[in-house]
C-alpha positions as CSV (number, residue, x, y, z in Angstrom):
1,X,20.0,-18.0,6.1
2,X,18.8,-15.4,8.5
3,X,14.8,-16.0,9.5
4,X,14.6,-12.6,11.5
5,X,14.6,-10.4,8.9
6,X,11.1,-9.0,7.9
7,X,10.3,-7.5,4.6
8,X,7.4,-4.8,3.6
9,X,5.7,-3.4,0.0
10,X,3.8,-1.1,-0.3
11,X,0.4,-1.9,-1.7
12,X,0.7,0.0,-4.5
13,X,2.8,-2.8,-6.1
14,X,-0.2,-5.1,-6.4
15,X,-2.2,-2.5,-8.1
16,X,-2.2,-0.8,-11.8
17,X,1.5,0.5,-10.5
18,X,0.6,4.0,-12.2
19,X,3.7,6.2,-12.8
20,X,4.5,9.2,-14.7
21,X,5.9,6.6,-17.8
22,X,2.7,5.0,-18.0
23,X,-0.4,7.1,-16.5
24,X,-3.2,4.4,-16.9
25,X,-0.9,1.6,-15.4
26,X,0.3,-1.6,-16.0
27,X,-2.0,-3.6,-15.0
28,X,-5.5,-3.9,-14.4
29,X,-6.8,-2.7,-11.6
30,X,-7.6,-4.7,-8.2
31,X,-9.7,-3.8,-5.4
32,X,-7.8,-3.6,-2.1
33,X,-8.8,-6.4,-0.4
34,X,-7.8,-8.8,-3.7
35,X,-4.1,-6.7,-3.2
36,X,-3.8,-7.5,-0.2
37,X,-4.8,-11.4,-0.4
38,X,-2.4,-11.7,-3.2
39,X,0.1,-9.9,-1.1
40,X,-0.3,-12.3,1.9
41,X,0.9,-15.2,-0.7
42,X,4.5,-13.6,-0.9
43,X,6.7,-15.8,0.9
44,X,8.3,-13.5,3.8
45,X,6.3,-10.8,3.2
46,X,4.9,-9.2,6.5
47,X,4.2,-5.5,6.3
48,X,2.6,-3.8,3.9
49,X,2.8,0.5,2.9
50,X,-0.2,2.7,2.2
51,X,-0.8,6.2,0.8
52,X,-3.1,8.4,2.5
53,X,-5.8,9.2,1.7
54,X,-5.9,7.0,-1.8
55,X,-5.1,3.5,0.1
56,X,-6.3,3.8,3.8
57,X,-8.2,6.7,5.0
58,X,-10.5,7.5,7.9
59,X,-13.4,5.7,5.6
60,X,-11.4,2.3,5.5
61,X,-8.9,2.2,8.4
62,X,-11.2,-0.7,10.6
63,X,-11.8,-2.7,7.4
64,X,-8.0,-2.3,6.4
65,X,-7.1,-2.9,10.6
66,X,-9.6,-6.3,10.0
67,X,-8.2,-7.3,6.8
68,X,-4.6,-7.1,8.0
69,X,-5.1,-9.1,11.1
70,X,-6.8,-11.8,9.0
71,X,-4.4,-11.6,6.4
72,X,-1.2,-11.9,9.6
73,X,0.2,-8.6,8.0
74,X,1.2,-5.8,9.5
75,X,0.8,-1.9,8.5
76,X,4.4,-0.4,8.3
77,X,4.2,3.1,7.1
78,X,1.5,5.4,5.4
79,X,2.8,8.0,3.1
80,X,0.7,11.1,3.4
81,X,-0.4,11.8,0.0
82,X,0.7,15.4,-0.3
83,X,3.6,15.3,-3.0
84,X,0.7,15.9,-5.7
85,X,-0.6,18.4,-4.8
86,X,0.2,22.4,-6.0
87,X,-0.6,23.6,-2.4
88,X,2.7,21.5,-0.9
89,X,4.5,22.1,-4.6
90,X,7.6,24.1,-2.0
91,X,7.9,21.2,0.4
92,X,5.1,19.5,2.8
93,X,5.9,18.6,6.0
């Protein structure tokens, strides 16, 4: 078995997962830093994906940066949280 391969989620996944089938979620929710301690028990699991601003923003990014490095994860992409929104309804970026 190959041990260089790296694997990401994105945070979302250990949260209520909302979605358009089920608005209020499927599971409770969590606070981020419980996400991302249950996230740093997944076996292989070394990066984790945000939304902006709903996930990590300019209020959280040092405790997010802290928790990470505590945590050995790594940030691996943050999805500007735009889709949402009627101003970008033509496109965004």
């Amino acid at each position: 078995m190959r041990t260089d391969l790296k694997f990401s989620a994105g945070i979302w996944v250990f949260g209520p997962a909302k979605d358009r089938f089920c608005p209020v979620g499927y599971r409770d929710a969590r606070p981020l830093q419980e996400r991302f301690e249950q996230a740093s028990q997944v076996k292989g699991l070394k990066g984790i994906e945000f939304h902006y601003p709903s996930e990590v923003s300019e209020e959280n990014v040092d405790s997010t940066r802290k928790l990470l490095k505590k945590l050995n994860l790594e940030p691996v992409f943050v999805a500007p949280g735009l889709f949402g929104e009627p101003k970008w309804k033509m496109g965004s970026l």
